[in-house]
mmCIF file as Biopython writes it, N, C-alpha, C and O atoms, coordinates in Angstrom:
data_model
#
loop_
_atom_site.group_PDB
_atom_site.id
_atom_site.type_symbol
_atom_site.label_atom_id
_atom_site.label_alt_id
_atom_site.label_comp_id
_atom_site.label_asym_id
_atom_site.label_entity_id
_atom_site.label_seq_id
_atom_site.pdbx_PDB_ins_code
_atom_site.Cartn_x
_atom_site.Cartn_y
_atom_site.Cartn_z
_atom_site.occupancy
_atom_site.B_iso_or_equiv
_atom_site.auth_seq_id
_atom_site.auth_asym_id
_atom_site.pdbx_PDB_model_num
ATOM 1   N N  . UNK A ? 1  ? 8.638  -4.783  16.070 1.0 0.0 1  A 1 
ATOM 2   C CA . UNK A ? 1  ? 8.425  -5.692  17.176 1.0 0.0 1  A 1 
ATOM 3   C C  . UNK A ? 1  ? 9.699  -6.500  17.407 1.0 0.0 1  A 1 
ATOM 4   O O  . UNK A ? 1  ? 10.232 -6.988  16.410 1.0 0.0 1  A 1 
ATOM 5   N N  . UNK A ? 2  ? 10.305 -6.718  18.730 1.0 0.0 2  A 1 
ATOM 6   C CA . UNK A ? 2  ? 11.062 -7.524  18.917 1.0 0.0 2  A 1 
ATOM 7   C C  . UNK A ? 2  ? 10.956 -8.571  20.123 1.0 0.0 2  A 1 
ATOM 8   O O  . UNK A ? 2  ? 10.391 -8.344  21.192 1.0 0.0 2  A 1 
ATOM 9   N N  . UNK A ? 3  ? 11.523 -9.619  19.804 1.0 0.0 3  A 1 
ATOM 10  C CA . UNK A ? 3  ? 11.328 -11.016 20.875 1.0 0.0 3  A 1 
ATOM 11  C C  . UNK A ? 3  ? 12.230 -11.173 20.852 1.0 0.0 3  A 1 
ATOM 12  O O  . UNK A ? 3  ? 13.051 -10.804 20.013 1.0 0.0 3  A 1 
ATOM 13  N N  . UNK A ? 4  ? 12.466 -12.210 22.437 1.0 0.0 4  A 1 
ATOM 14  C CA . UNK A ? 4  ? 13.641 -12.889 22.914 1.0 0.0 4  A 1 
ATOM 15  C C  . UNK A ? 4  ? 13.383 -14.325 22.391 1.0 0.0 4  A 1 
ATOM 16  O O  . UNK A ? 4  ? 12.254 -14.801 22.270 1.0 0.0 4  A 1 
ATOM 17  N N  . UNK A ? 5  ? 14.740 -15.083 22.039 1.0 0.0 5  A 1 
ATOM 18  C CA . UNK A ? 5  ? 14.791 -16.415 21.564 1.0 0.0 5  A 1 
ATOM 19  C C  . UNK A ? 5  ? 15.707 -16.972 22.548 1.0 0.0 5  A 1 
ATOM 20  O O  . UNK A ? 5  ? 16.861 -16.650 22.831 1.0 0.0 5  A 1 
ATOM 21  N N  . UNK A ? 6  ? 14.870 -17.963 23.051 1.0 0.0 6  A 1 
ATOM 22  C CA . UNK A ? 6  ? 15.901 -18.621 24.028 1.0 0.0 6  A 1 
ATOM 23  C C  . UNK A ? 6  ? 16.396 -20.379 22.842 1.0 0.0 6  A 1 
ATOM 24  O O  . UNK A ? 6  ? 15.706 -21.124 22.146 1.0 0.0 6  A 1 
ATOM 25  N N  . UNK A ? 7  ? 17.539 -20.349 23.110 1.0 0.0 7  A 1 
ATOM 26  C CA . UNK A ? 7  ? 17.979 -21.966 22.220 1.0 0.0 7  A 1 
ATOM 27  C C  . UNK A ? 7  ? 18.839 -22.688 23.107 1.0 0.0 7  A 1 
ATOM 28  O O  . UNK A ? 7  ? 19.969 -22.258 23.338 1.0 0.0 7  A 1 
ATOM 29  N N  . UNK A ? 8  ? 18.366 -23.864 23.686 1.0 0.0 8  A 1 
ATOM 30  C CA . UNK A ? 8  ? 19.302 -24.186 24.954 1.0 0.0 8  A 1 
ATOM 31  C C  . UNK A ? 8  ? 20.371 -24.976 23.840 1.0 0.0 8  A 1 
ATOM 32  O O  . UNK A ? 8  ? 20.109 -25.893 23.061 1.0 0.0 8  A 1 
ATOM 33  N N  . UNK A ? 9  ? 21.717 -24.230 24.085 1.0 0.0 9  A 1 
ATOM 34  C CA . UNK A ? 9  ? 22.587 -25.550 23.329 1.0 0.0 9  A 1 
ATOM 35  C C  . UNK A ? 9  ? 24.146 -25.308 24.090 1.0 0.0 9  A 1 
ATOM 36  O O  . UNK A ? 9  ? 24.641 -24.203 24.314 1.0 0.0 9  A 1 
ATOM 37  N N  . UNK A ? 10 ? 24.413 -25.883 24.230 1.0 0.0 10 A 1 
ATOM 38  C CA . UNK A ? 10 ? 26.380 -26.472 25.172 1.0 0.0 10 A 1 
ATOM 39  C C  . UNK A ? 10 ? 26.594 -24.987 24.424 1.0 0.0 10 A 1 
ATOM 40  O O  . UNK A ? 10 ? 26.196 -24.682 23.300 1.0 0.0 10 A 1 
ATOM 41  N N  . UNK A ? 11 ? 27.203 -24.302 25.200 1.0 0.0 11 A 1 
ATOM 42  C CA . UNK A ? 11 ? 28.133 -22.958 24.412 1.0 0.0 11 A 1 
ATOM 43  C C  . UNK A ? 11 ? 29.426 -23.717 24.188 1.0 0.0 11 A 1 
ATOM 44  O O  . UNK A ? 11 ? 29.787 -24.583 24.986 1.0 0.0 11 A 1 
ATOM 45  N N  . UNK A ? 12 ? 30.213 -23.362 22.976 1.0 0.0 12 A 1 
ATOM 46  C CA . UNK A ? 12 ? 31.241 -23.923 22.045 1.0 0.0 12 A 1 
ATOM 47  C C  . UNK A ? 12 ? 31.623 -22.575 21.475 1.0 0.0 12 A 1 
ATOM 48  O O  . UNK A ? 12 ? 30.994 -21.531 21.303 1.0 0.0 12 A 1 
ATOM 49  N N  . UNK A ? 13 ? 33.006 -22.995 21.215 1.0 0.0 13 A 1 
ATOM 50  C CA . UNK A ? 13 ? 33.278 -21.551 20.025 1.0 0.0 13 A 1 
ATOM 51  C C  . UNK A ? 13 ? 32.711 -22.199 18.762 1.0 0.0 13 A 1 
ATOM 52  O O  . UNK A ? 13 ? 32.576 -21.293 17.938 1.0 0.0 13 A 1 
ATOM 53  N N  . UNK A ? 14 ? 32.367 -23.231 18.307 1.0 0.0 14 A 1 
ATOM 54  C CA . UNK A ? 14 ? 31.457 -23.071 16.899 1.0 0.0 14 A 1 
ATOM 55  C C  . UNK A ? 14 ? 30.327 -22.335 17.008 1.0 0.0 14 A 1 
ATOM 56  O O  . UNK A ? 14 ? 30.025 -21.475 16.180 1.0 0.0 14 A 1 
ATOM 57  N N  . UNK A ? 15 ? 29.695 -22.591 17.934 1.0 0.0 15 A 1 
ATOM 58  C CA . UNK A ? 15 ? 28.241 -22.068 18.312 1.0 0.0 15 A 1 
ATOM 59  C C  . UNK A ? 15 ? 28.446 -20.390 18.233 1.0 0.0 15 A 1 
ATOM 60  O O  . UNK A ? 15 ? 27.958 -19.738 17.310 1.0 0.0 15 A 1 
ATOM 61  N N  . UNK A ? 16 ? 29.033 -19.935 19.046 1.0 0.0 16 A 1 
ATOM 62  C CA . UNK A ? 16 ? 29.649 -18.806 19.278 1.0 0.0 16 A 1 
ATOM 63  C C  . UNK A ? 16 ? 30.236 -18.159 18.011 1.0 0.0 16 A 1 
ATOM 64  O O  . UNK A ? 16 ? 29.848 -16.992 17.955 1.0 0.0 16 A 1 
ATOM 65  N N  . UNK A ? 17 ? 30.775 -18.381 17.304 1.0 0.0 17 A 1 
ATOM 66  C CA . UNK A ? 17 ? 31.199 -18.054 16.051 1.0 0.0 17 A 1 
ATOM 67  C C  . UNK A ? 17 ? 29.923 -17.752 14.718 1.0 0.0 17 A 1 
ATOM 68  O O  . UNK A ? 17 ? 29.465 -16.923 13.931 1.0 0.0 17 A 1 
ATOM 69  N N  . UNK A ? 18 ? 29.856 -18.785 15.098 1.0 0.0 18 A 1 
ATOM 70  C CA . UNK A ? 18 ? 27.584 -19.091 13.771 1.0 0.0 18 A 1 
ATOM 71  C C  . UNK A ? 18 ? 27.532 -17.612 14.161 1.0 0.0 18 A 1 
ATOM 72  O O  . UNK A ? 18 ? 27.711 -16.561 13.545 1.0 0.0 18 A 1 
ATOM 73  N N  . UNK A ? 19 ? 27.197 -17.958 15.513 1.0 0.0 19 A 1 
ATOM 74  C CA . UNK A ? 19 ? 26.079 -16.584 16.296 1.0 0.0 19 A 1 
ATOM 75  C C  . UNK A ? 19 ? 26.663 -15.631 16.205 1.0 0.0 19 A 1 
ATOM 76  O O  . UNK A ? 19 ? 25.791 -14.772 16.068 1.0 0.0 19 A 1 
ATOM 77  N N  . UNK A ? 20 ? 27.814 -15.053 16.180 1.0 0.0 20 A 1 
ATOM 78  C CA . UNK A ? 20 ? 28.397 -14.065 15.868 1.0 0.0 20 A 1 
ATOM 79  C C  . UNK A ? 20 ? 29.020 -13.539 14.115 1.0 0.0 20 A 1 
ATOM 80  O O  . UNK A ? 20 ? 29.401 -12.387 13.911 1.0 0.0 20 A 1 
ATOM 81  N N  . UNK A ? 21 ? 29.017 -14.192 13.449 1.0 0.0 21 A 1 
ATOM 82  C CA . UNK A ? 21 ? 28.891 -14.529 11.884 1.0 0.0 21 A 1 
ATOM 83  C C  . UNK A ? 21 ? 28.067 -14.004 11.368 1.0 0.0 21 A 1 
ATOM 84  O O  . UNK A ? 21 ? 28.189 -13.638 10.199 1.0 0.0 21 A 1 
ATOM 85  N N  . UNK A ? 22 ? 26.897 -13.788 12.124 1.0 0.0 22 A 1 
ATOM 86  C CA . UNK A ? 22 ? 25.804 -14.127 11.229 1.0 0.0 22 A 1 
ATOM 87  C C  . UNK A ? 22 ? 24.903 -12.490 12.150 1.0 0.0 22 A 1 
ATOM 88  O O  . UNK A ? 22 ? 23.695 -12.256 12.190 1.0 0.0 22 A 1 
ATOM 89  N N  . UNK A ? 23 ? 25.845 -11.807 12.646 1.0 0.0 23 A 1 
ATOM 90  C CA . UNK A ? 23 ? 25.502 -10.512 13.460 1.0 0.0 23 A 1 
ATOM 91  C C  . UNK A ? 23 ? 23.879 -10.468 13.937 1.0 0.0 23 A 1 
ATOM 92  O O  . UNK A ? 23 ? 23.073 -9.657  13.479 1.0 0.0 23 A 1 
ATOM 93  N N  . UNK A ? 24 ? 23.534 -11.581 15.028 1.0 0.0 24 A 1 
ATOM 94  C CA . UNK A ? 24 ? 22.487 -11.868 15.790 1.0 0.0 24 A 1 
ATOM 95  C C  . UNK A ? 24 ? 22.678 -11.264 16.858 1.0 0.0 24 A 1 
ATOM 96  O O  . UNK A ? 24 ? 23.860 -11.231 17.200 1.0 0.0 24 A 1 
ATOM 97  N N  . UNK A ? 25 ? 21.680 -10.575 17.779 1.0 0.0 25 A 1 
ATOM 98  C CA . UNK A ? 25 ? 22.283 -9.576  18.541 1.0 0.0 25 A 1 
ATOM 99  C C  . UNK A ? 25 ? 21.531 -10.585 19.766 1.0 0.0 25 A 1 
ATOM 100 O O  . UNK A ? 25 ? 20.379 -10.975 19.959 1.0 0.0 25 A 1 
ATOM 101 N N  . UNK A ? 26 ? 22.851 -10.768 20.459 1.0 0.0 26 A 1 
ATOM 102 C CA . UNK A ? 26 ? 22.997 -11.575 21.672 1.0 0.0 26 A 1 
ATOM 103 C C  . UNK A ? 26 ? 22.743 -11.300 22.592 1.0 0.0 26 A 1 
ATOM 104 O O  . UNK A ? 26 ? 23.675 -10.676 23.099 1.0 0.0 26 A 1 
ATOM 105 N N  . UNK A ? 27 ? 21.557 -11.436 23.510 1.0 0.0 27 A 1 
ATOM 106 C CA . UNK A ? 27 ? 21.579 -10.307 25.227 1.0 0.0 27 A 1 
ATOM 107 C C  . UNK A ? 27 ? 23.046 -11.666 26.119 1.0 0.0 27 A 1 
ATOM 108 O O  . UNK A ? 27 ? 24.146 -11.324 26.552 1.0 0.0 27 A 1 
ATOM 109 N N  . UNK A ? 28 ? 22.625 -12.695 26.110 1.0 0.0 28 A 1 
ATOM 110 C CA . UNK A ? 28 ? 23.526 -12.866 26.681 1.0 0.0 28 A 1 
ATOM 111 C C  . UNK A ? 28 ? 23.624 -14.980 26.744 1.0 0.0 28 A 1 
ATOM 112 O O  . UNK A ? 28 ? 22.994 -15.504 25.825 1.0 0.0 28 A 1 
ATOM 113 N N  . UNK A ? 29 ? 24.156 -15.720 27.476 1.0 0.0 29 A 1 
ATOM 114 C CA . UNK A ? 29 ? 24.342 -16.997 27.708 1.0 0.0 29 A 1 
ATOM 115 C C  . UNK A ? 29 ? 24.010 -17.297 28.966 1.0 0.0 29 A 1 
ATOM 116 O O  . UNK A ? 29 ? 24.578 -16.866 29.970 1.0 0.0 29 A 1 
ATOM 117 N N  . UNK A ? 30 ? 23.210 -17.939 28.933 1.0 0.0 30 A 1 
ATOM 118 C CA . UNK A ? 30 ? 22.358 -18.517 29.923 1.0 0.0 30 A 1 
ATOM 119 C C  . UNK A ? 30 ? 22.970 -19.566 31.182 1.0 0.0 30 A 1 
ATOM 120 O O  . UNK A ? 30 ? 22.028 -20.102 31.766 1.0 0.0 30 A 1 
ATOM 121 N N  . UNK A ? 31 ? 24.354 -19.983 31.738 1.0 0.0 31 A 1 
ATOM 122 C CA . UNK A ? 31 ? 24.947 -20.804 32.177 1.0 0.0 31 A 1 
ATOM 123 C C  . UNK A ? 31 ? 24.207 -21.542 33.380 1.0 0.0 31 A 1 
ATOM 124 O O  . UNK A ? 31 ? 24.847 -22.429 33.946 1.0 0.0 31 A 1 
ATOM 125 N N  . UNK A ? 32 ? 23.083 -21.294 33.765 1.0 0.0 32 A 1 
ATOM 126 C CA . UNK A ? 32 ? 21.868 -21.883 34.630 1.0 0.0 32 A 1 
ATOM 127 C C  . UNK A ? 32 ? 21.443 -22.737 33.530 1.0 0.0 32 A 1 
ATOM 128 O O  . UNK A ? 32 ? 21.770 -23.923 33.492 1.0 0.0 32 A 1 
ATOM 129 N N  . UNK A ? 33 ? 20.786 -22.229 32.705 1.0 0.0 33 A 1 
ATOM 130 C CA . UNK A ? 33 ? 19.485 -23.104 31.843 1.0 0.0 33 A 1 
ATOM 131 C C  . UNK A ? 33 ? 20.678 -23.564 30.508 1.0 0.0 33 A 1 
ATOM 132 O O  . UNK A ? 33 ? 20.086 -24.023 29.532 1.0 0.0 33 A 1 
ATOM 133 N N  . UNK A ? 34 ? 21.840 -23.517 30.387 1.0 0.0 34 A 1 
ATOM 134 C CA . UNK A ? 34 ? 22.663 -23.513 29.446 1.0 0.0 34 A 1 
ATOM 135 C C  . UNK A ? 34 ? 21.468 -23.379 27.921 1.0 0.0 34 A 1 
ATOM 136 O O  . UNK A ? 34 ? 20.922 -24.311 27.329 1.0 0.0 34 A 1 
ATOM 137 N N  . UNK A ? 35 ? 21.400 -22.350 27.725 1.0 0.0 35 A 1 
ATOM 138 C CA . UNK A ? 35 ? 20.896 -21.653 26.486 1.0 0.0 35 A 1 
ATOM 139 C C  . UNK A ? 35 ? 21.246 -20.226 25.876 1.0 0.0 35 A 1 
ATOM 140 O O  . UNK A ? 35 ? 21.346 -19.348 26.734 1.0 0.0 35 A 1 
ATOM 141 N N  . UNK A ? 36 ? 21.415 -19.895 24.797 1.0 0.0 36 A 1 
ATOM 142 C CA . UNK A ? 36 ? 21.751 -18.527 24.224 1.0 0.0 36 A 1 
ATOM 143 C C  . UNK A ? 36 ? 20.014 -17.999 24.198 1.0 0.0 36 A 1 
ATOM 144 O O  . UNK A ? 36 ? 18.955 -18.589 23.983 1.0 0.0 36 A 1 
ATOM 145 N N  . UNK A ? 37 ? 20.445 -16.364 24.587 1.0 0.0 37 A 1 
ATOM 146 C CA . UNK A ? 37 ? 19.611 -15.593 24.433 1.0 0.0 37 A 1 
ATOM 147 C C  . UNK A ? 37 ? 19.380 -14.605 23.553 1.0 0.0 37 A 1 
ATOM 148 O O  . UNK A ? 37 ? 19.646 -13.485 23.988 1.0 0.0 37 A 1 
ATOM 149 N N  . UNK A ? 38 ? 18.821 -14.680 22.056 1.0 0.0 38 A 1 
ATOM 150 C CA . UNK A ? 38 ? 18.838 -13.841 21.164 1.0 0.0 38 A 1 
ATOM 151 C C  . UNK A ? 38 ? 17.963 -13.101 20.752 1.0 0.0 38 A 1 
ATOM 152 O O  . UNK A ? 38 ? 16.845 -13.594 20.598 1.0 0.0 38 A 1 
ATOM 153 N N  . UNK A ? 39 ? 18.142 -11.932 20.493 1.0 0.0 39 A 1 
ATOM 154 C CA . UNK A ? 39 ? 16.695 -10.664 20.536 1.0 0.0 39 A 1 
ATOM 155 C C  . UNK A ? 39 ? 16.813 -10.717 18.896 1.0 0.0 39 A 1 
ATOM 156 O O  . UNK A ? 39 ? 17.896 -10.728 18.310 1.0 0.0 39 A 1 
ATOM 157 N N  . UNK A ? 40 ? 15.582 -10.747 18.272 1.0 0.0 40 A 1 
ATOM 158 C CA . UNK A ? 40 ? 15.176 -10.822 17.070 1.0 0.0 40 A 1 
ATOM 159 C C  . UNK A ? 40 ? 14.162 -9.505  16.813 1.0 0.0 40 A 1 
ATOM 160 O O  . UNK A ? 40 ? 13.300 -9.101  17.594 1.0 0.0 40 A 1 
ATOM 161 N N  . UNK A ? 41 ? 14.432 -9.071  15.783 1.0 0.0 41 A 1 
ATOM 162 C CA . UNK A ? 41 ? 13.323 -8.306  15.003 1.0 0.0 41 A 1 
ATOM 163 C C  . UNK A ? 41 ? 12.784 -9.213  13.826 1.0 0.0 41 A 1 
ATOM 164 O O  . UNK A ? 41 ? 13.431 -10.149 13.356 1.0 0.0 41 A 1 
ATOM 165 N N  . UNK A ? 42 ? 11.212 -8.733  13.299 1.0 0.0 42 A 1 
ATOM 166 C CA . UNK A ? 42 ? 11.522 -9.561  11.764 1.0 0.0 42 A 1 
ATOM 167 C C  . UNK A ? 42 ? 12.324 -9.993  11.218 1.0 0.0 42 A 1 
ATOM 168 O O  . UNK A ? 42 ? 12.556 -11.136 10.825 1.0 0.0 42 A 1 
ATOM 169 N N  . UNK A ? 43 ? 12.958 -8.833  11.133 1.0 0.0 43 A 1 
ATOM 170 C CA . UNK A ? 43 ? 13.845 -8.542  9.745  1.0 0.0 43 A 1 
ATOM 171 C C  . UNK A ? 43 ? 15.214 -9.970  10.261 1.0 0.0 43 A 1 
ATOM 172 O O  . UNK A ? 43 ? 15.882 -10.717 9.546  1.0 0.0 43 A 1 
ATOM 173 N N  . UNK A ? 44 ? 15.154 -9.838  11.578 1.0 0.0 44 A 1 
ATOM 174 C CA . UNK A ? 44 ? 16.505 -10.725 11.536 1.0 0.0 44 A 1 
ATOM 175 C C  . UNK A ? 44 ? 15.785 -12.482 10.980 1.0 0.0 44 A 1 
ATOM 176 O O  . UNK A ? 44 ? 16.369 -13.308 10.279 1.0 0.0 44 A 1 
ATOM 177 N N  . UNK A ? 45 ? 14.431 -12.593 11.567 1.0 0.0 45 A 1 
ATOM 178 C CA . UNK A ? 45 ? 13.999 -13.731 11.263 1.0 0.0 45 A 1 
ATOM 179 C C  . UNK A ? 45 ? 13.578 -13.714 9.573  1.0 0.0 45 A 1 
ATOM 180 O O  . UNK A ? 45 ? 13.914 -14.777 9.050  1.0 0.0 45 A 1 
ATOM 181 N N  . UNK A ? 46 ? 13.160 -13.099 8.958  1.0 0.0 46 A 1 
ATOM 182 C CA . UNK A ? 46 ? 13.374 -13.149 7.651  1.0 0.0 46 A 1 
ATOM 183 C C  . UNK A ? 46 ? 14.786 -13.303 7.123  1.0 0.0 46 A 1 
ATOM 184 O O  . UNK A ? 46 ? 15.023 -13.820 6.031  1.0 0.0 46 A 1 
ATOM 185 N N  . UNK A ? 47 ? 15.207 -13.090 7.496  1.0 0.0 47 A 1 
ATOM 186 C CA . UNK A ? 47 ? 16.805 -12.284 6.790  1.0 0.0 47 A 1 
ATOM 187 C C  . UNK A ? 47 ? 17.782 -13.370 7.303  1.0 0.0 47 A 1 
ATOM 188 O O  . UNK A ? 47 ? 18.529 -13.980 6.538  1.0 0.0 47 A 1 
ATOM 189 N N  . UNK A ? 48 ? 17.728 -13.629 8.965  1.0 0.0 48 A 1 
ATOM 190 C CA . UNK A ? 48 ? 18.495 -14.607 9.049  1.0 0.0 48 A 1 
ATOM 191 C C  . UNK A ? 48 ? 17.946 -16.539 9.346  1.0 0.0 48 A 1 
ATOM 192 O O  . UNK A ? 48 ? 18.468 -17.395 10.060 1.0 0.0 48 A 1 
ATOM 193 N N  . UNK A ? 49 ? 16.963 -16.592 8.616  1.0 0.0 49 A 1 
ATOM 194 C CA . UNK A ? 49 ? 16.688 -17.979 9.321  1.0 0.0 49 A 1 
ATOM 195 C C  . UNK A ? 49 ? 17.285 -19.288 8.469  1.0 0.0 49 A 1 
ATOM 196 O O  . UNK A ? 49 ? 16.809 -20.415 8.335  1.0 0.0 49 A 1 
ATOM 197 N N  . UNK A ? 50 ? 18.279 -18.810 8.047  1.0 0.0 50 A 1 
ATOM 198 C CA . UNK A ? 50 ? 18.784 -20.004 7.650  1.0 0.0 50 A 1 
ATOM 199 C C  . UNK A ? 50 ? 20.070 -20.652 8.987  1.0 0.0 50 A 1 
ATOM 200 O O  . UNK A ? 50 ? 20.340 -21.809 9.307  1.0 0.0 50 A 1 
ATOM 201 N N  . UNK A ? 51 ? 20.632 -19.292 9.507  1.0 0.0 51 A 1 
ATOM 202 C CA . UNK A ? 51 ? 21.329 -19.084 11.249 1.0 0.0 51 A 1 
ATOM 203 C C  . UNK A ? 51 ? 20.033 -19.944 11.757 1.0 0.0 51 A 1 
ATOM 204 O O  . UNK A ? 51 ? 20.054 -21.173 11.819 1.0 0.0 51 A 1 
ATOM 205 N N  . UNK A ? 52 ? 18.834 -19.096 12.135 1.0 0.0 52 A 1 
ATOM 206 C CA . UNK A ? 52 ? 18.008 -19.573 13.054 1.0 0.0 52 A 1 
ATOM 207 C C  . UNK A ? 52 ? 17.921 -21.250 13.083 1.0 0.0 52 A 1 
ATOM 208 O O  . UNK A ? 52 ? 18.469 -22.064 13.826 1.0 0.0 52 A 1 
ATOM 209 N N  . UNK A ? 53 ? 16.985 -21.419 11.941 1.0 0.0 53 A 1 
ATOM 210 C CA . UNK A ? 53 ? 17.194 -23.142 11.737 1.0 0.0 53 A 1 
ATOM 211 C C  . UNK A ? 53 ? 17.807 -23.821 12.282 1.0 0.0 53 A 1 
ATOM 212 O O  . UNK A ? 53 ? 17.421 -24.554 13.193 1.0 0.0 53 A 1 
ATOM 213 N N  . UNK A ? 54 ? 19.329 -23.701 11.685 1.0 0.0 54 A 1 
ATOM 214 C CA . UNK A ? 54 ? 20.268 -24.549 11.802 1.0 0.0 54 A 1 
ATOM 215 C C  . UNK A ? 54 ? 20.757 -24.421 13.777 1.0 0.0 54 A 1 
ATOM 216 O O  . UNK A ? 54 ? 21.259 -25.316 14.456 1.0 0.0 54 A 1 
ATOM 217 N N  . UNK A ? 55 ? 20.466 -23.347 14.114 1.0 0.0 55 A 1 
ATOM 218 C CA . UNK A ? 55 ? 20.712 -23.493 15.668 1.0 0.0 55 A 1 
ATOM 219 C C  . UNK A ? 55 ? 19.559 -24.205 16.328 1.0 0.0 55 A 1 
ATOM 220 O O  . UNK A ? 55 ? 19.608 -24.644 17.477 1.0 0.0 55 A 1 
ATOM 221 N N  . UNK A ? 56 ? 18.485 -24.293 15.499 1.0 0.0 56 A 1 
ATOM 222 C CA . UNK A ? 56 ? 17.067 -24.453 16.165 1.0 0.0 56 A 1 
ATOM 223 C C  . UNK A ? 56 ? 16.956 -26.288 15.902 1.0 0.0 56 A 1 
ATOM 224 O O  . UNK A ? 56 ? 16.231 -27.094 16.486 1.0 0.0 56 A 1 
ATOM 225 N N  . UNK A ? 57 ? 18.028 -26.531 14.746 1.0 0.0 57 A 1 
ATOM 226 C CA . UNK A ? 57 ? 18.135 -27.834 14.375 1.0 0.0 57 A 1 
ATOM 227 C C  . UNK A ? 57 ? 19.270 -28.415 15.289 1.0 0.0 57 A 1 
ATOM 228 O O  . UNK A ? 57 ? 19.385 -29.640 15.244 1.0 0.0 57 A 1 
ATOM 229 N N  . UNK A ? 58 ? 19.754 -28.027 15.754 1.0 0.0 58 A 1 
ATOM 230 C CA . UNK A ? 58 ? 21.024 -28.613 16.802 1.0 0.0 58 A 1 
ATOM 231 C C  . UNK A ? 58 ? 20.508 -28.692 17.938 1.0 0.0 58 A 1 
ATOM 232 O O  . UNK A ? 58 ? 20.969 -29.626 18.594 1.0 0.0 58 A 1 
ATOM 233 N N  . UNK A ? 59 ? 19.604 -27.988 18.534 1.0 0.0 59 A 1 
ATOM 234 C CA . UNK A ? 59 ? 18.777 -28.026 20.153 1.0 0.0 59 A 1 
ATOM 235 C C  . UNK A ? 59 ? 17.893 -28.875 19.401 1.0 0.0 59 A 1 
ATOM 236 O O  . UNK A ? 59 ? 18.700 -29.800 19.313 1.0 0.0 59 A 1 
ATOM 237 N N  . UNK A ? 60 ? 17.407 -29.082 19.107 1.0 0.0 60 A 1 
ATOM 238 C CA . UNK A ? 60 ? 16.477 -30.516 18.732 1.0 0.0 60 A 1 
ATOM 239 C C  . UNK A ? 60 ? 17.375 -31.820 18.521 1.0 0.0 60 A 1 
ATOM 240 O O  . UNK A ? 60 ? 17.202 -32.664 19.400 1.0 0.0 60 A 1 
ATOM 241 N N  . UNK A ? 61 ? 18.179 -32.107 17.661 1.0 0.0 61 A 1 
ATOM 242 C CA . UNK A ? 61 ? 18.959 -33.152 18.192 1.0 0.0 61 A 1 
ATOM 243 C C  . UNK A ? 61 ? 20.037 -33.413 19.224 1.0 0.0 61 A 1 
ATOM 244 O O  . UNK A ? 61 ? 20.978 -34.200 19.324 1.0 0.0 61 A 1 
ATOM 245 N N  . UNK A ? 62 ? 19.496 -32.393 19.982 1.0 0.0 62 A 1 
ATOM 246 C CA . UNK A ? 62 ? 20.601 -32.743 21.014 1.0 0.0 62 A 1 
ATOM 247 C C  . UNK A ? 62 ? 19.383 -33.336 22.456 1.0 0.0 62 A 1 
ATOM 248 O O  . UNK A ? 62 ? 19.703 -33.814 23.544 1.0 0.0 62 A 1 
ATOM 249 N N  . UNK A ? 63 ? 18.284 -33.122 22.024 1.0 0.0 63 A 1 
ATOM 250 C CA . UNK A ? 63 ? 17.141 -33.442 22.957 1.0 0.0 63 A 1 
ATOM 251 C C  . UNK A ? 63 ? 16.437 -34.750 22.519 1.0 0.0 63 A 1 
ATOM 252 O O  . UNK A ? 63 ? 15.402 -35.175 23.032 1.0 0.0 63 A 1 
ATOM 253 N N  . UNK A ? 64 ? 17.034 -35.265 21.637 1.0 0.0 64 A 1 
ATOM 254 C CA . UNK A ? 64 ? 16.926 -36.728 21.472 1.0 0.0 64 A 1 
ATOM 255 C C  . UNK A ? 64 ? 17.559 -37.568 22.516 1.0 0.0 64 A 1 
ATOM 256 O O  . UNK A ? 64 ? 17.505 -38.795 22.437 1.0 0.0 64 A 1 
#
């Protein structure tokens, strides 16, 4: 099974770098809704959610 993850966050080359580091397979950047669009299988959410989190923890404080 796979899903789309939308994470609205400012694109940056840090951001960009994580996400690419961490071989998350990207459909693309959202420059309307400024959010990354990332297609997940399990395995990436098992495997990578310590990536996930920490991006999932930056769109939350940035919505403070």
């Amino acid at each position: 099974m796979v899903d789309v993850l939308e994470i609205r966050l400012p694109q940056t080359d840090e951001t960009e770098e994580l996400i690419n580091s961490s071989d998350l397979d990207v459909l693309d950047y959202d420059k309307r809704w400024g959010s990354y669009r990332l297609k997940l299988s399990e395995k990436d959410v098992s495997e990578k959610h310590e990536v996930l989190g920490s991006l999932l923890s930056q769109a939350y404080e940035l919505r403070k």
